[in-house]
Each structure stands twice: as structure tokens, then as C-alpha cells.
C-alpha positions in Angstrom: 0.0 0.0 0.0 1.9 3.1 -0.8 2.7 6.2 1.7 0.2 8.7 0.0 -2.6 5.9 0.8 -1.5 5.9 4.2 -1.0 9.6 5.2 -4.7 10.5 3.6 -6.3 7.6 5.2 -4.1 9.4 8.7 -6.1 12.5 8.0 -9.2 10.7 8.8 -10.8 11.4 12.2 -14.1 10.8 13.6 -16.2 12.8 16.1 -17.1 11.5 19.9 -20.9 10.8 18.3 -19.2 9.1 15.3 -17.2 6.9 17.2 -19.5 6.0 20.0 -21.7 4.8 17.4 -19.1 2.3 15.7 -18.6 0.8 19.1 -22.6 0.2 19.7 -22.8 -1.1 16.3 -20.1 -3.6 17.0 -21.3 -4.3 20.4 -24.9 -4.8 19.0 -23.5 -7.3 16.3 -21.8 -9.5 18.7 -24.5 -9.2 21.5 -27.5 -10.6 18.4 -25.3 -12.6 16.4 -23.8 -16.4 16.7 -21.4 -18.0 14.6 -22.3 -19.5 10.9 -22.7 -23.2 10.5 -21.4 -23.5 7.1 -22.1 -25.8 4.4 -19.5 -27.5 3.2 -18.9 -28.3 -0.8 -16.1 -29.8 -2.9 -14.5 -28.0 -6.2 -12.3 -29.9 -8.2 -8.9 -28.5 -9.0 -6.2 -31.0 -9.6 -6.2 -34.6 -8.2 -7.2 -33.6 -4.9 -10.3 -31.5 -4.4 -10.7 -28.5 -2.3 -13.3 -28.4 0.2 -14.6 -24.9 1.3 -16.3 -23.9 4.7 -17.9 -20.4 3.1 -19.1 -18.1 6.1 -22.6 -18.2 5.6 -24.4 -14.7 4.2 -25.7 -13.1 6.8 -29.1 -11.6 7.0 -29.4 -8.4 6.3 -31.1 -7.2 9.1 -28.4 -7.8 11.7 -24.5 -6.8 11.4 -22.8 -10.3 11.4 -18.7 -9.5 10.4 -16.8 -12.4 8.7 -14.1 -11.7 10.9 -14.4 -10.9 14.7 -12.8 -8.3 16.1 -12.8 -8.7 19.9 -13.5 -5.3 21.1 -13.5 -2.0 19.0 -10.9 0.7 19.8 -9.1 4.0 17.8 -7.6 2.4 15.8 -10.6 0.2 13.9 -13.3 2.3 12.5 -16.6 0.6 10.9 -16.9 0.4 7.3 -19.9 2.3 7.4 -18.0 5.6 9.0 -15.3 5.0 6.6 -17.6 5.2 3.4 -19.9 7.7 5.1 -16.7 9.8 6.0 -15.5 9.7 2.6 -18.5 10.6 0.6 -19.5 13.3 3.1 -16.2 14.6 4.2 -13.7 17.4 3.5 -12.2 18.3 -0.3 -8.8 16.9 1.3 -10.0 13.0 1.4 -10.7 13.4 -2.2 -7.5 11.1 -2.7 -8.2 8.4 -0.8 -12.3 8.5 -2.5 -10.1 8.3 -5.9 -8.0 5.4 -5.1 -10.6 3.3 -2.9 -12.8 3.1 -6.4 -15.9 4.4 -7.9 -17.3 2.4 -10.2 -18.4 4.7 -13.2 -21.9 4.6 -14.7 -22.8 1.7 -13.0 -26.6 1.8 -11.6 -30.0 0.4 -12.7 -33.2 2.1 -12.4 -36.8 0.4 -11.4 -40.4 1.3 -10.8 -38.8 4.7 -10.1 -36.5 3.5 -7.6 -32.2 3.9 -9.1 -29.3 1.4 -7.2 -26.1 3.0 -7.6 -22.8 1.1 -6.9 -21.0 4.2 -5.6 -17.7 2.8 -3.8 -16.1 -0.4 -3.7 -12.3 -0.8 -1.4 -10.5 -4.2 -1.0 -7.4 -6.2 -1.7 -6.7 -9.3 -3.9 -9.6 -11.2 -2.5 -11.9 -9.5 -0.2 -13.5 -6.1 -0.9 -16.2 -4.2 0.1 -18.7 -2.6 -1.8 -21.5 0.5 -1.0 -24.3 0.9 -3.2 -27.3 4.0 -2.5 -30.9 3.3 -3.2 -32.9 6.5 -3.9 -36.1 7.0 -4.9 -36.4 9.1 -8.6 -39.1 11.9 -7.2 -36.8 12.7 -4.6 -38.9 11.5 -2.0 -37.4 9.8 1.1 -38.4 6.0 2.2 -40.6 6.6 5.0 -41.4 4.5 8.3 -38.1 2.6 8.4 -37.2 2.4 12.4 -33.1 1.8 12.7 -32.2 -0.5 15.0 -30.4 0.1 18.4 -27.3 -0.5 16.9 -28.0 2.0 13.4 -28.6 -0.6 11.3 -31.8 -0.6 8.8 -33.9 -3.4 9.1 -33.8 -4.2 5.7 -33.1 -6.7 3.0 -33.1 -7.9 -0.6 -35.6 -10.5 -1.8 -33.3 -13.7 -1.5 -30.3 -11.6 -0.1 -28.2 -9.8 -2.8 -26.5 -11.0 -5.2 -22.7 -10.0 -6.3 -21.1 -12.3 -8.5 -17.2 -11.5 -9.2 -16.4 -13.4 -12.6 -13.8 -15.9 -11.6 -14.2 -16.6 -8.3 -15.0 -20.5 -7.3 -16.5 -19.6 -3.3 -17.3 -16.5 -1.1 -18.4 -15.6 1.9 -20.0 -12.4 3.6 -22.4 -10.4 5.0 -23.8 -7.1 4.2 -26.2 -4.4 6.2 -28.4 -1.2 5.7 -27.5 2.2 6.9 -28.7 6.2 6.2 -25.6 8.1 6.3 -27.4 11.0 5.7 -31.4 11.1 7.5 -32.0 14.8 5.7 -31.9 12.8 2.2 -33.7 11.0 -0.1 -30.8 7.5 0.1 -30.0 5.0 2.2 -26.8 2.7 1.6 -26.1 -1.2 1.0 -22.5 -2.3 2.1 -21.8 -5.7 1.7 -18.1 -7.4 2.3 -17.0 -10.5 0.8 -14.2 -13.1 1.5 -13.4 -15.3 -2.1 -11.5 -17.6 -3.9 -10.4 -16.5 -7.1 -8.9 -18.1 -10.3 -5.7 -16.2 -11.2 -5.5 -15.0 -7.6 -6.8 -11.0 -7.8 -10.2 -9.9 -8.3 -9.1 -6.6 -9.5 -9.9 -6.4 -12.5 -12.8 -8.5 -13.1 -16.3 -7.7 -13.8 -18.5 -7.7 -10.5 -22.3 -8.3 -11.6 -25.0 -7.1 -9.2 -28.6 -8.5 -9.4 -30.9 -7.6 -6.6 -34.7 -7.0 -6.3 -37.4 -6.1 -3.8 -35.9 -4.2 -1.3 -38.0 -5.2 1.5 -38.7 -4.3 5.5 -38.0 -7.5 8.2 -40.0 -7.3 11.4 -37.9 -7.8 15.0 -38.0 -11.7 14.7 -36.2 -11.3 11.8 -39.4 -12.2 9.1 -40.2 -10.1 6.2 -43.3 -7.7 6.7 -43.2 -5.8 3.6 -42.4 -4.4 0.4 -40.7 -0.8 0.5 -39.3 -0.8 -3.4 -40.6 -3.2 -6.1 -38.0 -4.0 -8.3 -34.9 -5.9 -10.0 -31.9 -4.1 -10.1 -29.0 -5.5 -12.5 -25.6 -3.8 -13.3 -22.1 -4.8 -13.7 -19.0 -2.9 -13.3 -15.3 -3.3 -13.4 -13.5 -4.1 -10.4 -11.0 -1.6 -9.9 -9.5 -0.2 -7.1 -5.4 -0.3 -5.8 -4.8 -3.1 -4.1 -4.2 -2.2 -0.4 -2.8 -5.8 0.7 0.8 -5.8 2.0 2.6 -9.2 2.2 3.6 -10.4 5.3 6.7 -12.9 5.9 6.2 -16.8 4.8 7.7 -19.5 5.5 7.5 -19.5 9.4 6.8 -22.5 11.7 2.8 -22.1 13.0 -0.1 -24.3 15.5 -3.3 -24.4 14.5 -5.4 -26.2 17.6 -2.4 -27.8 18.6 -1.1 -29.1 15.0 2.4 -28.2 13.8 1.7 -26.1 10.1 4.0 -24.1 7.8 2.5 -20.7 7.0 2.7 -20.5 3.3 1.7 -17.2 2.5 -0.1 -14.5 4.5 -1.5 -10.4 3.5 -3.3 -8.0 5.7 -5.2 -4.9 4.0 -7.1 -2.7 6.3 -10.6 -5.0 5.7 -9.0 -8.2 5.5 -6.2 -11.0 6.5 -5.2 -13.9 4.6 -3.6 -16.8 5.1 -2.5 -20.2 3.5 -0.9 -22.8 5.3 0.0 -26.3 5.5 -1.3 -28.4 8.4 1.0 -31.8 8.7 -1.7 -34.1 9.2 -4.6 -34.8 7.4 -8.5 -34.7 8.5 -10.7 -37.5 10.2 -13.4 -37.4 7.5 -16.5 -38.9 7.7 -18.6 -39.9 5.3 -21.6 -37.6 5.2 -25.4 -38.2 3.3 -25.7 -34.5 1.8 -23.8 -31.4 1.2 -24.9 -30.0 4.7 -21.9 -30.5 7.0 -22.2 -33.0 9.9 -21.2 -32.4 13.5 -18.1 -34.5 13.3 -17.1 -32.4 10.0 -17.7 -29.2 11.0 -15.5 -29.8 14.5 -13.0 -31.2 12.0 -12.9 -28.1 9.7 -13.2 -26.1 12.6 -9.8 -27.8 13.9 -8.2 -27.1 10.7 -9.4 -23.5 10.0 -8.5 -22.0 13.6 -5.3 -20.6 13.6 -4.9 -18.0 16.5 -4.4 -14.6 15.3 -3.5 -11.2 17.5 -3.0 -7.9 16.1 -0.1 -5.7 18.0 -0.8 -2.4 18.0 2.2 0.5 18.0 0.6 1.8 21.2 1.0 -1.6 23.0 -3.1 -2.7 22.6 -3.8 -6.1 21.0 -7.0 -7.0 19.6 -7.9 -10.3 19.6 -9.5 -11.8 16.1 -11.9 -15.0 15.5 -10.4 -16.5 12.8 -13.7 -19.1 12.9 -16.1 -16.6 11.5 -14.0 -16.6 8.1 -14.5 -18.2 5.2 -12.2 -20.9 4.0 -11.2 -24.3 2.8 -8.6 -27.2 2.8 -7.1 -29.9 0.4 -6.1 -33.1 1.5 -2.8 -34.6 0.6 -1.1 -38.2 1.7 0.5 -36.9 5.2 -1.1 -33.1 5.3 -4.1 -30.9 4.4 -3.6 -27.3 2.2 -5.6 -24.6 4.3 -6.2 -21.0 2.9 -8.2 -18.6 5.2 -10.1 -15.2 4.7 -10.6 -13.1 7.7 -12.4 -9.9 7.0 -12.3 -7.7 10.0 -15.5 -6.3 11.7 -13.7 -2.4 11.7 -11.5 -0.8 9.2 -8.0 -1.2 9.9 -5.2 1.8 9.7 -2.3 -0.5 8.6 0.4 2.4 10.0 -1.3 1.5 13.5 -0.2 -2.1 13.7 3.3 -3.3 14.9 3.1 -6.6 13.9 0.8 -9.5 13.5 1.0 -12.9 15.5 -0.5 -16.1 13.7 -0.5 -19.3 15.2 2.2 -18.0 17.8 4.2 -17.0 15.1 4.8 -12.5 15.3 4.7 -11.2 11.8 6.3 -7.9 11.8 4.6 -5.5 9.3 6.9 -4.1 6.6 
């Protein structure tokens, strides 16, 4: 990620409100949310075929982050702020608007209501996107109630649906919020771990198809239509790719196993890893493609490395590496692992020290 990235993303700052409202969002998310049960599937590559926990979509209604982030602080700020912050803020973030990505001319317009893709920010394989809904009159959508937390109760018909061209899995969330109450929008982000032929997204073509924008009630059950619709687009994925490259090679444990960390990047949304576990999984013979108990604790085993971030200022933050999606490939005498862990809060890269995985510190470049 290069310097002039870093010092305009430095010159970001948020108020006492904005920040207090991160930390009930986060709060909120982890006090209504449990962890995915994924479904497990194979894709063939090779003679050995890859099998992929994906974190489950969340719905919409609730905040549920691939990635947990154990408690907020300065030095994460939610993605909402940081898109909010960026459309709404001073002439001087303009930099950072142009090199996060604004995909040009892509929207779609229906029964009078127009989806824009306005931003999207991310690295080789995880981004996040922001899209505004608006109605054409000008009008506001009326009688939508946030939640505690911010968030909009609301959702797509079927949960959205963002397809990168090239990518074999993914797995993410997405939520509602108004960054602005005195107009006529409200805003869509939705984050997204993936696997990816050729190893980048950037420079892909993302294709959006969405319709019926509709209300959910408290028990989490649709009540009603707000915007009749489909909305389809497609745009180029283009943004720099803020992903720095941390040292490989180093001796890990993950739930107790010796592994070799093959490769691993942070970006401020995101952490991945690949690694090699040196022994292989206790599978078990299962009737359908929905994971059994015995599978999922063996996945589970397999996809938990430990992971700390060490702050400059001598704070750690603790991340769940088991809300991310991810997969593994058996061989004779050890199992491939790769790992995406998008975090719950933006991260400033300058602010970290170093990262530990599996026990292992990582210092950052």
C-alpha cells in the first residue's frame, strides 16, 4: 500500500458521536449474532479436491462480520464511518475517494427507484462494496425504524447477489445504513471473503442482481415491500490493491497441530492466510452437502489458527479466525488450508506493529 494511501487515510478522524456509534454497532453485532454453521462443498482442481467452509451470508437485518474483532478501539473504525466519512467529508480525502474506487456509470433504475454502486475498497480477495438506493421523485423511504445498533432493518428479496467473474467460493455479509437522514438514500455495504482463479479480483467484472428491497420485522421475518423492483448492473472491479505481504515460510499451531505458513496479506478489511497443516483430517462420510457435527469440528480444527494484532501503542485485539470463510485440500500426510478473515472495523495499517499467527509475530513491513 503506498505512503500517500497511508497519510490520507491518517487525516481521517471521527467525532465523539461518530465513534461511539461504531462501538454500539459492534457491540450490538456481537450481542444478536452467533457463529455461521457452514455448508461445506467440494470443487475440483487438480487430483485432490478442495473443500470450502464459506461463512454463511448473513441476513441483512443484523451486522454479522466475517471476521471478529474482539472489542473496538481508535484504531478500527466501521466500514460504514469510513464510506460515510468519505462521501461526506472534506475536499482533502478526495485522494483516498479516488484510489478506494468508484465504479463509473454503474446503476439500474426500477419502478422509479435507481441502485447506484457508488464505492467499492479491497485487496486481492476481499472487498467491500457501497451501493445507494434513492427514490427518482426525490422523495425519502418513510417509516423505516433503525435499530439500536443504526442498522436498517432491511433486505433484498433472497439476499443480494454479487457475483465476481472468476471466483470458485465466497463468503460475507452485508447491512443497511442512512448516512445522511436529511436525504432522499440510504446505503447497502456488503463485504466479501473469495476464492479466485488467477489470484486477484481486481480487474474482473463484478455483476450485481438484486430486487425487492423489503422491510424484516424484529423476529427477523419479512413484513413488507418498501421498493418493487430488480436491479441489474455490472461494473469493473478496480480499485489499488491495499494488501501488503507479510513474511512466509515460518513454523505455526493451529489447535495444537504443527503447520508451515505458506503465505499470508493484511489490508485494512481483511487478513489472509495459507498454510500447511502436517496431518490430514478425520473425515466422515456424510449423506448430503450440509456438514455434519463431526465435520464441521474437524474443519473447525483445521481453519482456527490464533491470530492477535499488535498495536504500535501496546493494545492487542484479539481476532476470530472461525467466522471466516475458508477451505482445505487433503494430501497423503497433510491438508492445504487457505483462510479469509475480514475484520468487523476498518483497519489503519500504520497502526499495527506486527501480527502474530498461530504464535508465530509477523512484523509488518
Amino acid at each position: 500500500m503506498s505512503r500517500e494511501y497511508n497519510e490520507a487515510m491518517n487525516d481521517l478522524r471521527f467525532s465523539p458521536e461518530a465513534k461511539k456509534r461504531m462501538a454500539a454497532n459492534l457491540a450490538a453485532a456481537h450481542e444478536q449474532t452467533a457463529r455461521p454453521r457452514p455448508d461445506v462443498y467440494a470443487v475440483r482442481g487438480g487430483k485432490r479436491r478442495w473443500r470450502y467452509a464459506a461463512a454463511v451470508a448473513a441476513a441483512v437485518v443484523l451486522v454479522v462480520g466475517v471476521g471478529g474483532v474482539a472489542s473496538a478501539t481508535g484504531n478500527l473504525m466501521s466500514m460504514a464511518n469510513v464510506f460515510d466519512d468519505l462521501f461526506n467529508g472534506p475536499p482533502a480525502q478526495t485522494e483516498v475517494v479516488d484510489k478506494i474506487g468508484r465504479p463509473i456509470g454503474a446503476s439500474a433504475t426500477s419502478n422509479g427507484v435507481t441502485v447506484t454502486a457508488e464505492a467499492i475498497i479491497g485487496d486481492r480477495t476481499n472487498y467491500a462494496v457501497v451501493f445507494s438506493i434513492a427514490k427518482d421523485d426525490g422523495t425519502a423511504f418513510e417509516g423505516i425504524e433503525p435499530l439500536e445498533s443504526g442498522i436498517l432493518p432491511l433486505g433484498f428479496e433472497g439476499g443480494s447477489s454479487i457475483n465476481v467473474d472468476g471466483v470458485m467460493t465466497g463468503g460475507g455479509d452485508g447491512h443497511f445504513y442512512d448516512a445522511d437522514p436529511s436525504d432522499n438514500a440510504i446505503q447497502y455495504v456488503e463485504r466479501m471473503s473469495v476464492t479466485v482463479l488467477g489470484g486477484s479480483i481486481i480487474g474482473h467484472t463484478a455483476r450485481v442482481n438484486l430486487s425487492d428491497l423489503k422491510m424484516y420485522d424484529g423476529d427477523g421475518s419479512a413484513s413488507h415491500v418498501i421498493a418493487e423492483g430488480e436491479w441489474n448492473m455490472k461494473f469493473a472491479v478496480d480499485y489499488e490493491d491495499t494488501s501488503v505481504d507479510l513474511p512466509a515460510g515460518r513454523t505455526i499451531e493451529v489447535s495444537g497441530m504443527d503447520a508451515t505458513l505458506d503465505s499470508a496479506t493484511v489490508s485494512p478489511i481483511a487478513l489472509t492466510l495459507e498454510y500447511t497443516v502436517h496431518e490430514v483430517l478425520n473425515w466422515e462420510d456424510q449423506q448430503s452437502g450440509r456438514m455434519s457435527d463431526h465435520n464441521q469440528n474437524e474443519m473447525d480444527r483445521f481453519l482456527d489458527p490464533s491470530v492477535t494484532l499488535n498495536m504500535k501503542d501496546g493494545t492487542t485485539v484479539e481476532i476470530d479466525a472461525l467466522r471466516g470463510a475458508g477451505g482445505t485440500r487433503e494430501g497423503a500426510n497433510s491438508t492445504a488450508c487457505n483462510k479469509s478473515i475480514m475484520f468487523d472495523e476498518f483497519l489503519n495499517l500504520d497502526d499495527v506493529a506486527s501480527i502474530t499467527i498461530g504464535g508465530a509475530e509477523l512484523p509488518l513491513p
